[in-house]
N, C-alpha and C positions, 0 to 999 in steps of 0.2 A: 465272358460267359457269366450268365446269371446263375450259376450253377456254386452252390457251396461247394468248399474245399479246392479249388485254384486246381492243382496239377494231379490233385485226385479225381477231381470232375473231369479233367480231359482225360485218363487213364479210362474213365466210367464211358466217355461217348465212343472213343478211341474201340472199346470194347464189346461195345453193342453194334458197332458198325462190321468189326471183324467177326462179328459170331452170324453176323449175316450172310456174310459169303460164302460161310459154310454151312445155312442154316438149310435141311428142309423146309419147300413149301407146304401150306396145308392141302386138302386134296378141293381142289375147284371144280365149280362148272362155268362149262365155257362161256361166255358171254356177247351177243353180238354186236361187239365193239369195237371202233376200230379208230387208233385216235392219229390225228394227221402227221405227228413227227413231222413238220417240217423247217428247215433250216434256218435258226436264229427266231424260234418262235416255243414256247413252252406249251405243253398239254394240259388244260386243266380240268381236272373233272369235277361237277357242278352234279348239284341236285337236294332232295331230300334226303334226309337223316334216315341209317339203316338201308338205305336202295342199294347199298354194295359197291361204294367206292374204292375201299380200302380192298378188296378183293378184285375189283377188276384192276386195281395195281399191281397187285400178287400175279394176275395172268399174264398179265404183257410182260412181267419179269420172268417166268417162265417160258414166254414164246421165245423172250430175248436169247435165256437160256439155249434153248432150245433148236436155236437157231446158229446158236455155235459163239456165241458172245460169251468171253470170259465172265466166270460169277464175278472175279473184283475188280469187273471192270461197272457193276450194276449195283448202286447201291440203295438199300430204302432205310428212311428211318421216320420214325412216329413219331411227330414231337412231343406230343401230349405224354409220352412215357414218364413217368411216374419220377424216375434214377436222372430225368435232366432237371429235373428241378421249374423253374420261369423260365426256359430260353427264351434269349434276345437276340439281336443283331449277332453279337460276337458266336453267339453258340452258332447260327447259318455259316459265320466264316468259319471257327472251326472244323465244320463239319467238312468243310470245302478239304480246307487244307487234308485233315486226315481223309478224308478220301482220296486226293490224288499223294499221298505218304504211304495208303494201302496198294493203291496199283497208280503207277507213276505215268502207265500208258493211256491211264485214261485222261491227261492233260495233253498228251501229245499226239493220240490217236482216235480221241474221243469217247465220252463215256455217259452215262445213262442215271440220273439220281432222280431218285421219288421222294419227297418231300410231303408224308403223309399229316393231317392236322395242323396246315400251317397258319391258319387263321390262330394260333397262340402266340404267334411271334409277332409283338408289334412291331408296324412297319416293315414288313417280309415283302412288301411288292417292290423296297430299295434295291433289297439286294438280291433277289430275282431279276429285275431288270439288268442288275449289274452283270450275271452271270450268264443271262441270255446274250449281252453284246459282246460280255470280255473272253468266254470260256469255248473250250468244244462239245460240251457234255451238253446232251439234252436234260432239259428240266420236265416232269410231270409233279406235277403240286394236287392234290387233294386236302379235304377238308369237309366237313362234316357241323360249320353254322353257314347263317346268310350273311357271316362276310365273306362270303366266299362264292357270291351270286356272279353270274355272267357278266349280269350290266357293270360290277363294281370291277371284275376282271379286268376288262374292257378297258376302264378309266385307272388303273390300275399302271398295268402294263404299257398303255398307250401304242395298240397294236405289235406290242409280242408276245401276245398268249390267245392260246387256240382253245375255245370250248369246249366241252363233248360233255352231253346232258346223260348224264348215268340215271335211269328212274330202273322201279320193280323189274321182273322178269319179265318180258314179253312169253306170248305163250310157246315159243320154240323153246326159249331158256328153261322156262316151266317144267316143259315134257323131261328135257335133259336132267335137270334137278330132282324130276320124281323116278327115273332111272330106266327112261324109254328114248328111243331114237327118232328123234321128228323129222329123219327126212326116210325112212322106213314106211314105206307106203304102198308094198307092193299088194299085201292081200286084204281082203275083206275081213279079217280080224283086223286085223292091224291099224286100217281105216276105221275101225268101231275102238279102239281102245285111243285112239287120240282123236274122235271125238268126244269121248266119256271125257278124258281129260282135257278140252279145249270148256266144258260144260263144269267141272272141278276149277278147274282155273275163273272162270267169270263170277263163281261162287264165293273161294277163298283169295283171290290175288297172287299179287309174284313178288312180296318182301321177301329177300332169301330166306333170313332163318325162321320163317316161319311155316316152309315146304314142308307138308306132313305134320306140324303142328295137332296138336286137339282145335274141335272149334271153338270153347272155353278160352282154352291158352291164348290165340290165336287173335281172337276178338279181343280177350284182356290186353294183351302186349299192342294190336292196331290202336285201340283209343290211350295207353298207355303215350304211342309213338306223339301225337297228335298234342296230349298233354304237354310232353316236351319240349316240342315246337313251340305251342302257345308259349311258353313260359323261358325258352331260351332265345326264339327268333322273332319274337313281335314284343312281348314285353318286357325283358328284358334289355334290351337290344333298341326300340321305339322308343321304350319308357310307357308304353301304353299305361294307362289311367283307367277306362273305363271297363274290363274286365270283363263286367258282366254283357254289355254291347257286345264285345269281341267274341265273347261264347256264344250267346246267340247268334251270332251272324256267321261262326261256321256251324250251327246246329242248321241254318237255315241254306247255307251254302250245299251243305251234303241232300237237306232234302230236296233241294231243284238240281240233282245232280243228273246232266244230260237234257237239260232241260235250260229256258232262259231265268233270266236272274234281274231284277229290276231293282237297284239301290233303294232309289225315289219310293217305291213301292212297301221295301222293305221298311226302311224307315218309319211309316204309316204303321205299319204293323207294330214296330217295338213301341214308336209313342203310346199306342194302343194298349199296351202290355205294363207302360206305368214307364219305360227307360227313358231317361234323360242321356238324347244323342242328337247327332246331325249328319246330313247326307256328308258332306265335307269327310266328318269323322270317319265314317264309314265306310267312303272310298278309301280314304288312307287303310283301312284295318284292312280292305280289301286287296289291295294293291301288296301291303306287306305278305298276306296269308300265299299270294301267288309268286312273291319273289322270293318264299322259303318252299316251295314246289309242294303245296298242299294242294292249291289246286291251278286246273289253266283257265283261262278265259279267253273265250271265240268270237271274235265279232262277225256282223252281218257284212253280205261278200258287196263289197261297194265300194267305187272308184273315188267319193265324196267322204273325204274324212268328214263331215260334221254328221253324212247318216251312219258313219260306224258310229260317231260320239253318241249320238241322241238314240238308238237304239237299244236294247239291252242284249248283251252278252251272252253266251252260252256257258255252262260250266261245269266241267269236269274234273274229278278226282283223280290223281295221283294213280291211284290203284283202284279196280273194282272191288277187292275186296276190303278196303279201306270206307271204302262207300258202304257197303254192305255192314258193317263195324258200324259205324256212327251215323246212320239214319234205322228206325224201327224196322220200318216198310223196305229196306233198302235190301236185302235179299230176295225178296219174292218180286222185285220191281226185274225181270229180264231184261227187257227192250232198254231199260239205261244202263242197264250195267253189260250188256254188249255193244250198245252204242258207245260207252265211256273206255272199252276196249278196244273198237276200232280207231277212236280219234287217237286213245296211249301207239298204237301201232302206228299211224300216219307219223305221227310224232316221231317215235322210235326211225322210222325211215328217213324223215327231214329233218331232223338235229333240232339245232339253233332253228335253222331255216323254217321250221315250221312254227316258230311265234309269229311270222307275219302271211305265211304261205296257204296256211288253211282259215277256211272259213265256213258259215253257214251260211246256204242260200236262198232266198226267198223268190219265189217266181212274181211276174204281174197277178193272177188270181189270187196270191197268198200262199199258196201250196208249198213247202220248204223242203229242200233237200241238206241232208245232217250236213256235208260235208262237201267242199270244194277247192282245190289243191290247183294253185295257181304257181307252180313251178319255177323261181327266180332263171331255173338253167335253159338255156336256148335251145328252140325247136321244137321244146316239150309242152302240148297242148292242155288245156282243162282236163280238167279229173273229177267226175262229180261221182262222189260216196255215198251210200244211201245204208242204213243199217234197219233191221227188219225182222222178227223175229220169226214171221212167217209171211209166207203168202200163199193160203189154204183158203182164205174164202175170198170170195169175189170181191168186197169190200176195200179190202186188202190193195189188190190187184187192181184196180180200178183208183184209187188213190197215189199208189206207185207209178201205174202207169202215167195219172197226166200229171206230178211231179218231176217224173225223169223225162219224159218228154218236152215239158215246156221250159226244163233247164236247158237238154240239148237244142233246141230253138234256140236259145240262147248265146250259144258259142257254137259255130261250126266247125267239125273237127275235135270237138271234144269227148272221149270216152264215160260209160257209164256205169257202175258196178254196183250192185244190190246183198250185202253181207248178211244171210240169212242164218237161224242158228244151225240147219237142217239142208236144205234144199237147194236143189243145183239147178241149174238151165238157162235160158236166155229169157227176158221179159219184149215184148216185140211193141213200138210204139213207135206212134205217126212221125217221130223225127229223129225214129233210131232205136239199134238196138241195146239193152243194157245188161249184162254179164249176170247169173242169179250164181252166188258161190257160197257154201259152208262158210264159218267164221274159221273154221280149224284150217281149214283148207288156203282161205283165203292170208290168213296169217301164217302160214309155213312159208308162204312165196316168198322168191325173193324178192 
């Protein structure tokens, strides 16, 4: 162990493990998560910073709880704690051993360790790997920089570790955290106060601890978050160099948020502006900024990889009210910032599966519909999304219609749905009909 003082540092770890099993949890809200647990395979949770890693670990040790699993036979520890000093390799084995020292059944009956922060331990995917083949205990690893992204998982582990993408609250988790019941739907209050808050939610976001925040606080702490990122997961981290490139280019990231994004294009602009960059550069900054989950990018729905290459991208924020935080305009913008919460919900529903599963559509006239959900799972037809803030004037209506139309043309048998902020009903077109549903509404479903 890299921990000063020899056999007073293991009394220190020895110590902090047992004050666990008897420790209370803090009080949580639930989370709609649910990680695969399966056999000879570790859990890892992946995402941005603050999205509530380290607490949706705290929940599943209480489901564990809960469920009737001995506390020591469940153990979590944070590596970053302050009392381990640099853990290395040795301090992972340690830990091992005193936990199966603490409960001896959990070597022989199996047992459950959370391994929070482990991106401080160089070379931790050793002995992970090790413990997923040698031991019975399940591993969940979290971690909190972009060594700890899915792709590096992946390469990592060498298929034995499972992702599970932890972002902001979806609007269910929302309602729960501001102290309401979102499957509570029986009256017409009811239905008016988780709209109010489906309409709070697209405003402020779903970073936990910022639930109830001031809007001051709130907006300081979002661009504060973003600060850190820049500064621990791209430059830091890349080594990035040009700084001031990489600020503009999430200043200009946030303002095409829900909207497409053209590097080539952008580039023109900062040469314009006096930056010495290159397209090159710029994907690179780009590409990092989406593998520390600042933001996603969508490409156009096409069978030809060279017209996903050559076209430009879609791009959304992390959070809508992350969006709202670092662009001027970006609160009073609705139509993006309910579009960039319908694509976080798609997402939320396809995990992983949704870096390749969704896209945006463009019809043969041009017409584009936001979203299109091509389902990896058998049986399961197109899905084409369409987000809208109304459909109150004809205009409206008349553009919806021959966009959802001339997509379902397009796939026979594929469903249509129109995410409106307000408005319910069916939209009736020459090749089908398509669903008109609340965004509150439509985001409570399961």
């Amino acid at each position: 162990m890299a921990v000063s003082g020899g056999a007073s540092a293991l009394l220190t770890l020895e110590q902090i493990m047992r004050d666990f099993t008897v420790a209370s949890l803090p009080a949580l809200v639930h989370r709609d998560i649910e990680p695969a647990m399966m056999e000879r395979k570790a859990d890892v949770f992946v995402g941005m910073r603050r999205s509530g890693k380290t607490y949706a670990m705290l929940e599943i040790i209480q489901r564990l709880r809960e469920s009737g699993v001995e506390a020591d036979r469940i153990m979590y520890l944070n590596l970053d704690d302050d009392r381990l000093g640099r853990p290395d390799l040795g301090t992972l084995d340690t830990a091992l051993e005193t936990f199966f020292r603490i409960a001896p059944r959990a070597r022989s009956e199996g047992g459950y360790l959370f391994l929070d922060e482990i991106q401080v331990v160089p070379e931790w995917e050793r002995f992970c790997r090790r413990v997923v083949d040698t031991e019975v205990i399940h591993l969940f690893l979290g971690g909190s920089s972009s060594r700890l992204l899915s792709k590096e998982v992946a390469t990592a582990f060498r298929g034995r570790g499972f992702t599970t993408e932890i972002l902001p609250y979806g609007l269910r988790e929302f309602i729960r955290a501001s102290g309401h019941d979102p499957d509570d739907t029986v009256g017409s209050r009811q239905r008016s106060t988780l709209a109010s808050l489906a309409d709070r939610y697209l405003a402020v976001g779903g970073f936990p601890e910022l639930v109830g925040a001031s809007d001051f606080a709130r907006v300081q702490t979002l661009q504060g978050y973003v600060e850190m990122l820049v500064m621990k997961d791209v430059v830091e981290r890349h080594g990035t160099e040009n700084v001031g490139a990489l600020r503009a280019l999430i200043r200009g990231l946030f303002a095409a948020n829900a909207s497409q994004f053209s590097v080539s294009s952008f580039e023109g602009t900062l040469r314009s502006q006096g930056f010495r960059t290159t397209k090159v550069t710029l994907l690179s900054y780009l590409d990092h900024l989406a593998d520390a989950y600042l933001v996603f990018l969508v490409p156009i729905d096409s069978r030809s990889a060279k017209t996903r290459m050559v076209n430009p991208r879609k791009v959304y924020a992390i959070d809508p009210g992350l969006a709202s935080a670092m662009h001027v305009g970006g609160a009073r913008n609705r139509g993006a910032l309910l579009e960039n919460a319908v694509y976080l919900e798609l997402r939320r529903r396809l995990g992983p599966m949704g870096e390749t599963a969704i896209a945006y559509h463009r019809t043969p006239s041009g017409a584009e519909v936001d979203f299109v959900i091509d389902s990896p799972l058998p049986g399961k037809e197109r899905d084409f999304v369409q987000a809208c803030v109304s459909l109150s004037d004809a205009a409206a209506i008349e553009r919806e219609t021959k966009a959802i139309a001339e997509a379902l043309a397009s796939a026979p048998g594929a469903t249509a749905t129109i995410v409106t902020l307000a408005e319910a009903g069916e939209l009736q077109t020459p090749a089908g009909v398509a669903r008109i549903v609340p965004f509150w509404q439509w985001a409570l479903e399961s």
